[in-house]
C-alpha positions as CSV (number, residue, x, y, z in Angstrom):
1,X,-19.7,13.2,35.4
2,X,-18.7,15.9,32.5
3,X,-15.0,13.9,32.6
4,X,-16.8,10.6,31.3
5,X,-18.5,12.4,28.7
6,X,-15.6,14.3,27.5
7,X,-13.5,11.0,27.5
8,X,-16.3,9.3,25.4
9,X,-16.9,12.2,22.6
10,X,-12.8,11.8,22.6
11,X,-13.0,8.1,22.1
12,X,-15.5,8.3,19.1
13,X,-13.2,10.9,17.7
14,X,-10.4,8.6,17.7
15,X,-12.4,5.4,16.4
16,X,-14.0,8.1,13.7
17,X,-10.0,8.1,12.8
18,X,-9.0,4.8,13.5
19,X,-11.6,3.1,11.3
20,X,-11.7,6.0,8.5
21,X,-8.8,3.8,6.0
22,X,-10.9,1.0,6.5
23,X,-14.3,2.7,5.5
24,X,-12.4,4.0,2.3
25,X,-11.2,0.8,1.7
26,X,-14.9,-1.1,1.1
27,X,-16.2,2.6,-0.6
28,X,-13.7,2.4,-3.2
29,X,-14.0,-1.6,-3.4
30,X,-17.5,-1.7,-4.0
31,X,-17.6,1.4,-6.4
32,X,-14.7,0.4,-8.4
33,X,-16.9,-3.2,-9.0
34,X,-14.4,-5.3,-7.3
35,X,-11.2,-3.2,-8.0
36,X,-10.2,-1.0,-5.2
37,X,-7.2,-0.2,-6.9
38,X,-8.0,0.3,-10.5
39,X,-6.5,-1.5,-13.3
40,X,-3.3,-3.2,-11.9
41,X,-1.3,-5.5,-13.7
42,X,-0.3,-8.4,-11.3
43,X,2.2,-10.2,-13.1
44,X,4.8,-7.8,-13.1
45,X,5.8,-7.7,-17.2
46,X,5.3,-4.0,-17.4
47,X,9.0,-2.2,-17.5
48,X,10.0,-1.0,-14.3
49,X,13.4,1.4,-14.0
50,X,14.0,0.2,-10.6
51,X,13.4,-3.7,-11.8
52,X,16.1,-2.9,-15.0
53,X,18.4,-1.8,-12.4
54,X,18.2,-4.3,-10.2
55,X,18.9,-6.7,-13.5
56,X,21.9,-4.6,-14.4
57,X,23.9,-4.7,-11.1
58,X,22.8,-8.5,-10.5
59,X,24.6,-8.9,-14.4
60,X,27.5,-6.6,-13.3
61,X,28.2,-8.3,-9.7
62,X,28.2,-12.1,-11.9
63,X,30.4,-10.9,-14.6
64,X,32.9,-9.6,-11.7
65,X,32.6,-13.0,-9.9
66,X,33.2,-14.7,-12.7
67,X,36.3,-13.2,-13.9
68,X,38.2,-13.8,-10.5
């Protein structure tokens, strides 16, 4: 009988960890009024490095295709 109680204090331990993301989740959702994330800006026109690289190489690989 002690193994069924052992496996079921196990299982809640691993539920307790398995559901813990999702339990921040709605605590910072319903703290934040709606915005789990903070302030984000969805459309995208805030600079980004990675984004102007991207740009440049696109620009670089057309100008070389071009000139062939």
């Amino acid at each position: 009988m002690g193994t069924v109680t052992e496996l079921f204090v196990i299982m809640i331990i691993v539920a307790t960890f398995a559901f813990l993301p999702l339990g921040y989740f709605i605590y910072k959702f319903t703290q934040e009024g709606g915005k789990p994330f903070g302030e984000i800006e969805p459309h995208g026109d805030s600079p980004s490095v990675v984004n102007d690289f991207a740009e440049k190489a696109i620009k670089f690989i057309q100008d070389k295709l071009a000139k062939k």
